[in-house]
C-alpha positions as CSV (number, residue, x, y, z in Angstrom):
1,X,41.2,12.4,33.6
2,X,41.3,11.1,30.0
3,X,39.9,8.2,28.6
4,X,41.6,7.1,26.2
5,X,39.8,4.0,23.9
6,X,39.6,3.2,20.4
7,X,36.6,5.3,18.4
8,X,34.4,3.6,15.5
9,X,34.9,4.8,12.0
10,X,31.8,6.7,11.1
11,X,29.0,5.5,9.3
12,X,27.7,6.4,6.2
13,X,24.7,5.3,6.4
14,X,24.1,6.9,9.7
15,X,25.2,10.2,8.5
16,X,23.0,10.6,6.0
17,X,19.7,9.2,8.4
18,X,21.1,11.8,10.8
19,X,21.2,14.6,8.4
20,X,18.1,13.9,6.8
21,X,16.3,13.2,9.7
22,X,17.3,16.8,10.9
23,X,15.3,18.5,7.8
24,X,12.2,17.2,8.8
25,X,10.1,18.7,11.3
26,X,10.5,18.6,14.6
27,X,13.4,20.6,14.1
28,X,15.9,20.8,17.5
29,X,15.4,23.9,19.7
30,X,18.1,26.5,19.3
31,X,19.2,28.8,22.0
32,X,19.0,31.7,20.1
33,X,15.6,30.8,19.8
34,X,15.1,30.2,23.4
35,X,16.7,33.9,24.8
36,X,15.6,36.4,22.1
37,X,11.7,36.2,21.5
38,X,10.7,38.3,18.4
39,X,7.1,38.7,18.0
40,X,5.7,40.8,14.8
41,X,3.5,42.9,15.5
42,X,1.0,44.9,13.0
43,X,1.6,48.6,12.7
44,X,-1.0,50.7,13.6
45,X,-1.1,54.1,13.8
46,X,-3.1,54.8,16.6
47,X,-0.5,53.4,18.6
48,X,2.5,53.8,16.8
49,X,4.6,55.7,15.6
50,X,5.8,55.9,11.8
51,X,9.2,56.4,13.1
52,X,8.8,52.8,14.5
53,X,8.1,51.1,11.5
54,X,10.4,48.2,9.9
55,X,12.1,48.4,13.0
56,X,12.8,45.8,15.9
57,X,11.9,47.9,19.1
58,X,12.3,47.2,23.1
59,X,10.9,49.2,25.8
60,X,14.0,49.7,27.7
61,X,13.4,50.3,31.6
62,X,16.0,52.5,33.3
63,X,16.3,54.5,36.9
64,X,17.7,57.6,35.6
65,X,15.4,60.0,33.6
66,X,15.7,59.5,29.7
67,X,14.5,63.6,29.0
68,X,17.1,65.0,30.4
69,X,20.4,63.8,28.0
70,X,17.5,63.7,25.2
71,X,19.2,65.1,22.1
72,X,15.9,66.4,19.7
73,X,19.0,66.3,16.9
74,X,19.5,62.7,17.1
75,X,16.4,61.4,17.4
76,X,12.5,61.2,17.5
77,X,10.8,61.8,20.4
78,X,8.5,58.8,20.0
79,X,11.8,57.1,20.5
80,X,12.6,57.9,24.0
81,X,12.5,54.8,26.1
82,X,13.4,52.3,23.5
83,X,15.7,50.4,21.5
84,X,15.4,50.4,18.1
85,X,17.4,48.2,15.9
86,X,16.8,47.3,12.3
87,X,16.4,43.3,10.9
88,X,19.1,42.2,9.7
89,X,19.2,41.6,5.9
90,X,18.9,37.7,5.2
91,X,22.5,36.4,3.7
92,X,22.0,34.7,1.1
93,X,22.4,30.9,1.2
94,X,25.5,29.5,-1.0
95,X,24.2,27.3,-3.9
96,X,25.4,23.6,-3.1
97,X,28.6,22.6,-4.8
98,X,27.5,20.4,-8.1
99,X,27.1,16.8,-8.1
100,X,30.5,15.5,-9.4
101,X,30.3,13.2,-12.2
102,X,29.3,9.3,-11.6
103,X,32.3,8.2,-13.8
104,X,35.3,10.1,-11.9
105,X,34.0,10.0,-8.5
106,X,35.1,8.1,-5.0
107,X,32.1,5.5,-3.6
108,X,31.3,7.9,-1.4
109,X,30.1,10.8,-3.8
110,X,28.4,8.4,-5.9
111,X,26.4,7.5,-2.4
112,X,25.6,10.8,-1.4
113,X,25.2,12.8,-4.7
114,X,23.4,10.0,-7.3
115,X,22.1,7.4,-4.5
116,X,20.9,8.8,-1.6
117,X,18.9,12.3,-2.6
118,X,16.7,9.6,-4.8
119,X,16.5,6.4,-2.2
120,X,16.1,8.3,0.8
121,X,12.5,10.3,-0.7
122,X,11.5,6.4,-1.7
123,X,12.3,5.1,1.6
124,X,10.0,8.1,3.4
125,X,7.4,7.5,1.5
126,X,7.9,3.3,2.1
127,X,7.3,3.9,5.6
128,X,4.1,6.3,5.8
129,X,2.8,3.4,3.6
130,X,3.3,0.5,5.6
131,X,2.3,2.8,8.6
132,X,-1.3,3.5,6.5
133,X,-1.6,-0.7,5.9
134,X,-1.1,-1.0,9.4
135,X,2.6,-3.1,9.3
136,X,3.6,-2.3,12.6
137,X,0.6,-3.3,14.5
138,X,0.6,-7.0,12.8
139,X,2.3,-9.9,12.1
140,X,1.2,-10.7,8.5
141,X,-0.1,-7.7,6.1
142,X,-0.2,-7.7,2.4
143,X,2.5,-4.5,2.2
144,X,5.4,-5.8,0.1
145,X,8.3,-2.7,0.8
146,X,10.1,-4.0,-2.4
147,X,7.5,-3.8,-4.5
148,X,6.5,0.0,-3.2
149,X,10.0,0.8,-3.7
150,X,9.9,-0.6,-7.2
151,X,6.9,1.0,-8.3
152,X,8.0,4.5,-6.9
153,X,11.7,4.6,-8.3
154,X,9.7,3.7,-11.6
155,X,7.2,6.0,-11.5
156,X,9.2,9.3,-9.9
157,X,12.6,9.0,-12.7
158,X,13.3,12.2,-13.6
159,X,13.9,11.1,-17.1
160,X,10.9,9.7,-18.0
161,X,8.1,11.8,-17.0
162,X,5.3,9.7,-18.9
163,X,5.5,7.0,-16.3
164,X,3.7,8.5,-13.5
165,X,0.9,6.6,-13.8
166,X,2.6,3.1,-14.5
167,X,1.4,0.3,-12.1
168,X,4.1,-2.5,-10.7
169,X,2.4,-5.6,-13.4
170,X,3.0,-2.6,-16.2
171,X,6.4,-2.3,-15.7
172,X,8.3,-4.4,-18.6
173,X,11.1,-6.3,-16.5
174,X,8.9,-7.2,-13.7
175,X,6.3,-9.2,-15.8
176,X,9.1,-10.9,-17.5
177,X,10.1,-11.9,-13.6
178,X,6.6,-12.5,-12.7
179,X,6.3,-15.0,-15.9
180,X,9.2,-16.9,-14.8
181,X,8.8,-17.1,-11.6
182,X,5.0,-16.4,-10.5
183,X,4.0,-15.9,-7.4
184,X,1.8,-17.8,-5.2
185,X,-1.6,-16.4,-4.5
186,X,-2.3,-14.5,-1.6
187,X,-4.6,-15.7,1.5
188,X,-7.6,-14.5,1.7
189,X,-7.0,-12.9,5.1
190,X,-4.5,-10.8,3.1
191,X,-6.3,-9.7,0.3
192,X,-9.6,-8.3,2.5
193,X,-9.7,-5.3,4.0
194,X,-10.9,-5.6,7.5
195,X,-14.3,-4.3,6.4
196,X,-14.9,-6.6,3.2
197,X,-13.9,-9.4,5.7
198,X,-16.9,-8.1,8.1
199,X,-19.3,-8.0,5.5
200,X,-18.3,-11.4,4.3
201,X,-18.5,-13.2,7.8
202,X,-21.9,-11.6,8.6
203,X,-23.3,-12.7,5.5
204,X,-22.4,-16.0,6.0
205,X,-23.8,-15.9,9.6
206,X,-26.7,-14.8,8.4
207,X,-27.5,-17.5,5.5
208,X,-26.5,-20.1,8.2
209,X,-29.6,-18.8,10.5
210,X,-32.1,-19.0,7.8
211,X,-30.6,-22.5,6.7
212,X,-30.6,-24.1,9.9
213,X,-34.6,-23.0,10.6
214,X,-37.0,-26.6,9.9
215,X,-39.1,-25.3,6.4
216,X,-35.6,-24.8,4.8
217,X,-34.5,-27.9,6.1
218,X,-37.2,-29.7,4.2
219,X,-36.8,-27.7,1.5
220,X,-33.2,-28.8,1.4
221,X,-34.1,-32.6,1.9
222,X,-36.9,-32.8,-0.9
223,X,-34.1,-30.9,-3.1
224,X,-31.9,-33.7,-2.3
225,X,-34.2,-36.8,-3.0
226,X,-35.5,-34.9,-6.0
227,X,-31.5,-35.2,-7.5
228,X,-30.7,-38.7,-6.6
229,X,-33.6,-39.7,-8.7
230,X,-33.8,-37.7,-11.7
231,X,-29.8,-37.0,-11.6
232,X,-29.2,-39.3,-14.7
233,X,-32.5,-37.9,-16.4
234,X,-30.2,-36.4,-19.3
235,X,-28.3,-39.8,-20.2
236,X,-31.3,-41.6,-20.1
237,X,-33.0,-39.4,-22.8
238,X,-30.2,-39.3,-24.9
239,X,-30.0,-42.8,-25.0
240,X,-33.9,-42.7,-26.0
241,X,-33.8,-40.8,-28.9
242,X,-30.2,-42.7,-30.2
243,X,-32.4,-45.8,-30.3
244,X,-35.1,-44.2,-31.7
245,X,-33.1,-42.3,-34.8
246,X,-32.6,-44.3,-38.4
247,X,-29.3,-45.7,-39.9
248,X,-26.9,-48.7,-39.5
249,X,-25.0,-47.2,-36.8
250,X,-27.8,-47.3,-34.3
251,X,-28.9,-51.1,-34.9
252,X,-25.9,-51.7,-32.2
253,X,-26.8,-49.2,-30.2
254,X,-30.7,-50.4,-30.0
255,X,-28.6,-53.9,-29.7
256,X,-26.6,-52.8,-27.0
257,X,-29.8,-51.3,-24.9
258,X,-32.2,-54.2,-25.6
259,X,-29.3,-56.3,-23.5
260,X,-28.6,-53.6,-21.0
261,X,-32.4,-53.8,-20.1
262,X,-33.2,-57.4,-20.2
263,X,-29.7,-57.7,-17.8
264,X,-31.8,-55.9,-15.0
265,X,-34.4,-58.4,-15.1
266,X,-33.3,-62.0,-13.7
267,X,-36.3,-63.8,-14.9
268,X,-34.5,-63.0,-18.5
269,X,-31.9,-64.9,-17.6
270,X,-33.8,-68.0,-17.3
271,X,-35.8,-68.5,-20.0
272,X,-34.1,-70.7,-23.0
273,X,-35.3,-71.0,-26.1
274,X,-32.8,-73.4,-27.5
275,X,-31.0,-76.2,-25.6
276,X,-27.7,-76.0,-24.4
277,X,-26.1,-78.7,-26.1
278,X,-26.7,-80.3,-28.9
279,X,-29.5,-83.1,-28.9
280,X,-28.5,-87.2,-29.2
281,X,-30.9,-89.5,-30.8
C-alpha cells in the first residue's frame, strides 16, 4: 500500500549541517566494515613466510585434504591452507570540480562554494567556545556569538594574513560602531570569573570579621569624632593666613572675618556704642 502525501522541498541549510556533520568524527558504521575485519599484522620471520608478505592472507578450513591436488608449479608450499589476495591499490580520489565564479553563479553555488566552506569553520569553532564559557549550563554568560564570529572571520581571511592577531576593539569598522553607539558596561557578575568572584567574596568576609570585633570598633568611633571636629581644619587655616597676608585686597577679607566672628557671639550684639536715633534737645 502506497502513501501517497505531499514531500517538503529540501533544505539547504540542512544539507549542508548534514554533510558537514558527517566529516567529523564519529563517522557512521559501514557494513563492509562490520563483515570483513582486516587486522595488520607485523611480518616476522620466525613465523612467516616471505611468500606471505604484502599479502592479505586467511587460513581457510576445509574437510578434504589440501596435499593431495597440491600443484608445487603453481604455488609455495607455505601457501597451502590459505587464501592469499593482494590489497587493492587505493583509486585515486577525483579533485573537486572548481568553485564557479561569484558573478555568474545561481544563489545556490554562491551558498555552497563562497559562503558556507568559510561560515561553517566559524560556526564550529563558535560553539566549542561558548561550550568552554559554560553557555549552555547558564542563563546569563558574558559569551557574545557575534562578536566571536566577528573576530574570527576577521582574523582567519585568506587575503589578509597580517590580521591574525587583530583583537575585536582593533578592528576599524567596529570602533567606528562602538563610538556611535557604545555599549553599556557589563555586570560585575559577568565580567568575574567564578574564581576572581571567590576570592573577592572571601575577602570581604574576612575584613567584615575583623571590623565587627570591639578594639576596631573604637578604633572606628575615635576615627569618626576625630573628623567631625577637625573636618574644616583646612578652611579654617586658609582663612588665617588671608587675614594675616598684606595688600588692599585683604582689608575686606579681615573685614569680612572680624564680622563673621563677632556674629557667633550674642553678647556682641548688644553692646551700642552710639544711639539709635538721633538725640532731641
Amino acid at each position: 500500500m502506497q502513501f501517497i502525501s505531499h514531500q517538503a522541498e529540501p533544505n539547504i541549510w540542512d544539507e549542508i549541517c548534514e554533510e558537514f556533520a558527517s566529516m567529523r568524527p564519529p563517522f557512521p558504521t559501514d557494513d563492509d566494515q562490520e563483515s570483513v575485519v582486516t587486522e595488520i599484522t607485523q611480518y616476522d620471520p620466525s613465523c612467516h613466510s616471505p611468500v606471505m608478505f604484502g599479502y592479505m592472507a586467511k587460513e581457510v578450513k576445509v574437510d578434504a585434504s589440501v596435499l593431495d591436488e597440491f600443484d608445487p608449479s603453481m604455488s609455495h608450499p607455505a601457501c597451502v591452507g590459505y587464501s592469499m589476495l593482494k590489497k587493492p591499490a587505493e583509486v585515486p580520489q577525483t579533485p573537486p570540480p572548481p568553485a564557479p565564479p561569484k558573478d555568474a553563479c545561481t544563489p545556490r553555488e554562491y551558498l555552497e562554494h563562497h559562503i558556507f566552506p568559510v561560515l561553517l569553520p566559524a560556526l564550529l569553532a563558535m560553539l566549542k567556545m561558548a561550550k568552554k564559557e559554560r553557555c549552555y549550563e547558564r542563563k546569563r554568560f558574558r559569551f557574545n556569538g557575534c562578536d566571536f564570529l566577528t573576530e574570527y572571520l576577521w582574523r582567519h581571511n585568506p587575503n589578509f594574513s597580517q590580521r591574525i592577531n587583530d583583537n575585536l576593539e582593533d578592528i576599524p569598522f567596529v570602533r567606528r560602531i562602538l563610538k556611535e553607539n557604545p555599549r553599556p558596561p557589563l555586570p560585575l557578575s559577568l565580567v568575574w570569573s567564578e574564581e576572581e568572584a571567590a576570592v573577592i567574596i572571601q575577602s570581604f568576609w574576612r575584613g567584615y570579621k575583623v571590623r565587627k570585633t570591639q578594639e576596631v570598633q573604637e578604633l572606628r568611633v575615635w576615627q569618626r569624632e576625630w573628623r567631625e571636629e577637625n573636618g574644616d581644619i583646612k578652611r579654617k587655616v586658609d582663612n588665617f593666613w588671608k587675614e594675616h597676608e598684606p595688600g588692599p585686597e585683604q582689608d575686606s577679607l579681615r573685614k569680612t572675618a572680624r564680622l563673621s566672628r563677632s556674629a557667633g557671639y550674642p553678647a556682641c550684639r548688644r553692646l551700642r556704642t552710639w544711639s539709635p536715633e538721633a538725640e532731641t534737645s
